[in-house]
C-alpha positions in Angstrom: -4.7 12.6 -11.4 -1.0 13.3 -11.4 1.4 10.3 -11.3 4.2 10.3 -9.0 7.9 10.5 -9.1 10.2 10.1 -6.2 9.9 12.9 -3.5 12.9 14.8 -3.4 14.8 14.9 0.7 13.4 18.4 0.7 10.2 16.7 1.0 11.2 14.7 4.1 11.1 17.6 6.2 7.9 18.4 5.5 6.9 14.9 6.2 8.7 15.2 9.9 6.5 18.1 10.6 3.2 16.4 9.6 4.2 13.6 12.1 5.5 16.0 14.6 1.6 17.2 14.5 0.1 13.7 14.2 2.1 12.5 17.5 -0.5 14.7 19.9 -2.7 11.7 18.6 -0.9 9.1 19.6 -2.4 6.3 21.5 -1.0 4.9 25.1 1.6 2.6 24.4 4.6 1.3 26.1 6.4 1.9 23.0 8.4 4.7 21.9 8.3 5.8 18.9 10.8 7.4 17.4 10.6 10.7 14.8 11.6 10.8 11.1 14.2 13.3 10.1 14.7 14.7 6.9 17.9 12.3 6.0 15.9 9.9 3.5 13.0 10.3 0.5 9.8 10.5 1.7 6.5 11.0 0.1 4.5 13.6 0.1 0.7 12.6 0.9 -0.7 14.6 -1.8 -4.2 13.5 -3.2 -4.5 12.2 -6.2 -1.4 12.1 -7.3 -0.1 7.7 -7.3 -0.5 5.3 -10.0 0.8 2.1 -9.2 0.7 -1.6 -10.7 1.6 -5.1 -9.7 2.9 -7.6 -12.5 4.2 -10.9 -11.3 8.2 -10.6 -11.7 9.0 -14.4 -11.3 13.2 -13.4 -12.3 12.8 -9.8 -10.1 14.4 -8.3 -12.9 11.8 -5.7 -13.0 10.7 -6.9 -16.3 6.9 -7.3 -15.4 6.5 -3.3 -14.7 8.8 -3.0 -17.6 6.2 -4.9 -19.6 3.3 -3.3 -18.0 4.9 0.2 -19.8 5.4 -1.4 -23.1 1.9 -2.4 -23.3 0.0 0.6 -21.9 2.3 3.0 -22.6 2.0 4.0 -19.0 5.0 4.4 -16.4 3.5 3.4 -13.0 4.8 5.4 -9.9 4.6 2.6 -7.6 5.5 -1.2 -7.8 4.1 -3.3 -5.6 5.9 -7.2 -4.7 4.5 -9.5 -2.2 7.2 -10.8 0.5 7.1 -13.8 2.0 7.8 -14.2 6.2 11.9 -14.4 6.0 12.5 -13.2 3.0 14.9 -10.2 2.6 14.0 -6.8 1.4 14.5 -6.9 -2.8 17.2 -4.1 -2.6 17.7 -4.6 -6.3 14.6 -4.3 -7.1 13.9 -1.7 -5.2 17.0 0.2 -7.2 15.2 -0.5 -10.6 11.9 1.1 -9.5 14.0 4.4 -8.4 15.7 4.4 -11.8 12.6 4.3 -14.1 10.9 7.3 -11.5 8.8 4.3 -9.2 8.4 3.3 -5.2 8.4 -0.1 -4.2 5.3 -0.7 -2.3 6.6 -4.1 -0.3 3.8 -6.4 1.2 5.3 -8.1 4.1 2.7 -11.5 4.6 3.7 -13.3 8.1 3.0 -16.3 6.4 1.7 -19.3 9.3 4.4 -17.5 11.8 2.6 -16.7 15.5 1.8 -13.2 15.5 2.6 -13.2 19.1 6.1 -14.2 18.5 6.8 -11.7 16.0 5.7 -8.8 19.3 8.0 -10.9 21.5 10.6 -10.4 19.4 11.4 -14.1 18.4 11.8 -12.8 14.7 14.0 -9.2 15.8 17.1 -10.8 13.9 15.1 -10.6 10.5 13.5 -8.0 10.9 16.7 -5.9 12.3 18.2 -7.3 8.5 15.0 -6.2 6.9 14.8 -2.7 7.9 18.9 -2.5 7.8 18.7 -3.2 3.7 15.7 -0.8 3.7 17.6 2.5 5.4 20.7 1.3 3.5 19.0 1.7 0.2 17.8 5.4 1.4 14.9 5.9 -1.0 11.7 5.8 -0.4 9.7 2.2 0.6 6.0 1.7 1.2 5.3 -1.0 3.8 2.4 -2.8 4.4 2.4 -5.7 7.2 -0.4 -8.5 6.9 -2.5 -7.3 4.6 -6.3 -8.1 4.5 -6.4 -8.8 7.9 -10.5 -8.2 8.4 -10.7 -10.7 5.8 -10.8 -14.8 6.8 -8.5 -16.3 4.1 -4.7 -15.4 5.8 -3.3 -16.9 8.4 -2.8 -13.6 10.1 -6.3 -12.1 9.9 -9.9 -12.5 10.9 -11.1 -15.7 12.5 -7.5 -17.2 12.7 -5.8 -14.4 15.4 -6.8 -11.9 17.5 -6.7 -8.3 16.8 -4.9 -7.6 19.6 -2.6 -9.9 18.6 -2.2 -8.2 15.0 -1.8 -4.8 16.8 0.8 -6.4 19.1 3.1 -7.7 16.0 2.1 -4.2 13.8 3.5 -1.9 16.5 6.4 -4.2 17.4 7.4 -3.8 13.5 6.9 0.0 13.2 8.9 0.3 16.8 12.2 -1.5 15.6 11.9 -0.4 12.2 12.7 3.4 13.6 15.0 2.4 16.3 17.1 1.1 13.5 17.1 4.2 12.0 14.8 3.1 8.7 13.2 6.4 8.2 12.3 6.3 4.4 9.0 4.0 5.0 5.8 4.9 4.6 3.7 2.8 7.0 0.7 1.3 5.0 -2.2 -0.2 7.2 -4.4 -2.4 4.3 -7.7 -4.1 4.9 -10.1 -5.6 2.7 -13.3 -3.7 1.6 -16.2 -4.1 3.6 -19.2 -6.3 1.8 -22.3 -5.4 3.0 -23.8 -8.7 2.2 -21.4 -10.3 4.1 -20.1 -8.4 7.5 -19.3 -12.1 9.2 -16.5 -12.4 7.0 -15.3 -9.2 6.0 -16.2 -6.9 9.1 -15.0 -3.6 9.7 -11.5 -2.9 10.0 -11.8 -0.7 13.4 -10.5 -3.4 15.8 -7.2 -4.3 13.8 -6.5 -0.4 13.8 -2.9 0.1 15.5 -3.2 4.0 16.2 -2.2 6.9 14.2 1.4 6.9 15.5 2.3 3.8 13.8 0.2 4.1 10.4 1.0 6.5 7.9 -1.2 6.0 4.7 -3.9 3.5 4.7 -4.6 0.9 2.0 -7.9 -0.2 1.1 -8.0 -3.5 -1.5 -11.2 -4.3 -3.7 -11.9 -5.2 -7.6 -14.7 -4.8 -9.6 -16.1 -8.6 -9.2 -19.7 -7.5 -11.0 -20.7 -5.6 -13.7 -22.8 -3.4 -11.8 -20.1 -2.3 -8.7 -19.3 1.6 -9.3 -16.7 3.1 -6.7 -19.0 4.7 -4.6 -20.7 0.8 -4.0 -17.2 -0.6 -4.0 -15.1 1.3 -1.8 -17.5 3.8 -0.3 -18.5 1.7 2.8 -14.8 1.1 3.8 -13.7 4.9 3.0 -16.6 6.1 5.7 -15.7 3.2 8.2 -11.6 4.7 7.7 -12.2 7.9 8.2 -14.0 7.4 11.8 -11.1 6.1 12.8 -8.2 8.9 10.9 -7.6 10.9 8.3 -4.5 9.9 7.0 -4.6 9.4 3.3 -5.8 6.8 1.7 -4.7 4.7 -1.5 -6.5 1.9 -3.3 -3.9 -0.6 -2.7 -4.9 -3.3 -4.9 -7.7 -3.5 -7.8 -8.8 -4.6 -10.9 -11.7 -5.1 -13.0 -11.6 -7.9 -16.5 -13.5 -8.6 -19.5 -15.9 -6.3 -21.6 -16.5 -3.9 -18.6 -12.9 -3.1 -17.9 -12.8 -0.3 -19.5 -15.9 1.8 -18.4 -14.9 0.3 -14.8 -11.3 1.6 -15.3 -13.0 5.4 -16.1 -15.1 4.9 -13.2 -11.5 4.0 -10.9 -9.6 7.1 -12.1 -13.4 9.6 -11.4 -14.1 7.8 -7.7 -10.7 8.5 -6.4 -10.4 12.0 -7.7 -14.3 12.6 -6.3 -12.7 11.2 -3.0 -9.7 12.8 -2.8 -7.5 9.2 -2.4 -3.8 9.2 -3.3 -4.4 7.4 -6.2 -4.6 3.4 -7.0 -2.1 0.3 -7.7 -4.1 -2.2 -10.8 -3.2 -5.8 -10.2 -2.2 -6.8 -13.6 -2.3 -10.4 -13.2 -4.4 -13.6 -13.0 -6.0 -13.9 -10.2 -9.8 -15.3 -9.3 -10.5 -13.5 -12.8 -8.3 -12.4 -15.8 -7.0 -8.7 -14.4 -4.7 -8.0 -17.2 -4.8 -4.8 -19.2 -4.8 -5.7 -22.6 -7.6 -5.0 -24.7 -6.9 -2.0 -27.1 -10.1 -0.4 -25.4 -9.1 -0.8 -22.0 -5.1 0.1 -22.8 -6.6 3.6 -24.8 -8.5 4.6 -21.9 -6.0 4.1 -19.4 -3.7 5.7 -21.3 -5.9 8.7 -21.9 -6.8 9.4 -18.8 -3.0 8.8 -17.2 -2.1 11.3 -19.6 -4.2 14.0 -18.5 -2.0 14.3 -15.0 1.1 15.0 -14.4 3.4 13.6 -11.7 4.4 16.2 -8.9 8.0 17.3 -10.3 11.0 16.2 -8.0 
């Protein structure tokens, strides 16, 4: 796998011409949506190529990635920060990540907010702001709107609002996001893996899809919960239920695995997206239901190792 640095504008116009194709494929809408020209960074959707991370950055001082390097010796090409409804784009941030060769991957969480007023426009002033700061700062952003949306546990997703509903607010997004010119993001669609023990909570993502005009990369999140899970087990079921809907590529947007098993699990990561041909993955380096963190001397050596053996795509 190669780790990424920042496509160069060249790139963009390559990127224009992919969409150009993708727009016979559109689905009816009311909404027009407008092209991407060759003005900003892009990136190019070239398989197996992104290693990303999340670190919790409580000062945003991009000292959690900056840790993340110290301690694995590996320099992510993508940093992903969670965004709360109504809070601005982190343009600073976003500056830092271009200077040490990263994207910002931003996930924008709607919070308790109506989905149905964010497609009425009750939230246009924000998001205007939003996707103003994003087109101002010209590099490229990776954007991902209610994430985990065929999973119960948000506000925004399964059991608590309707698909349509999602669709509604997800279109309404991508819509005034071009209008205003922001054509540097990458449109991420993310849903939880499917668990085949348990379709009533986690069911397939099909009806939340918002059409191939408004999604460019998909994002698929899952960890390594049990010993046992290999990729294929893990992410498998999802990767086949994504591609009967597109074939736009796809990245494991959020992962992790913890204690003596991390490091045969992080091998096992690196050989199931290469085997699928994925963009790559982003590790949540954190706390979360289990201790993510890449620490052990085992786990750091293998990462290390095997980010080694790939080289980003030169600018």
């Amino acid at each position: 796998m190669r780790l990424l640095r920042l496509a160069i504008a060249a790139l963009a116009l390559i990127a224009a011409t992919a969409i150009a194709v993708r727009a016979g494929l559109r689905d009816e809408s009311t909404d027009a949506v407008a092209p991407v020209t060759d003005v900003y960074q892009v990136l190019p959707a070239q398989p197996d190529s992104y290693l990303g991370v999340y670190v919790p950055d409580p000062n945003r001082l991009y000292s959690g990635p900056v840790s993340f390097t110290q301690v694995t010796g590996v320099s992510p090409g993508i940093v992903m920060y969670y965004s709360g409804w109504q809070q601005p784009f982190r343009v600073s941030f976003a500056r830092l990540a271009a200077r040490h060769g990263a994207v910002p991957l931003v996930q924008m969480d709607p919070g308790s907010v109506s989905l149905a007023a964010i497609a009425s426009g009750r939230y246009d002033s924000y998001l205007s702001a939003f996707a103003e700061a994003v087109r101002s700062f010209r590099g490229a952003v990776i954007l991902s709107f209610g994430h985990e949306m065929n999973g119960s546990w948000y506000s925004w997703g399964y059991k608590h609002t309707t698909p349509a509903a999602f669709i509604a607010a997800w279109r309404h997004i991508v819509v005034l996001f071009r209008a205003a010119g922001a054509e540097n993001v990458t449109w991420m669609w993310t849903v939880n893996i499917i668990h085949d023990d348990r379709h009533d909570d986690i069911p397939n993502p099909r009806p939340w899809w918002p059409g191939s005009a408004y999604v460019t990369w998909v994002g698929i999140d899952g960890y390594y919960l049990q010993p046992s899970l290999r990729f294929t087990s893990l992410f498998g079921p999802t990767i086949t239920a994504i591609r009967e809907l597109t074939a736009d590529p796809i990245l494991v947007s959020e992962t992790g695995a913890s204690g003596a098993r991390q490091q045969a699990q992080i091998a096992d990561l690196f050989s199931g997206v290469s085997t699928y041909g994925l963009l790559g993955f982003v590790w949540f380096d954190a706390v979360g239901a289990e201790d993510w963190r890449i620490q052990s001397p085992g786990a750091i050596a293998v990462l290390r190792q095997l980010a080694a053996g790939h080289e980003r795509p030169s600018p």
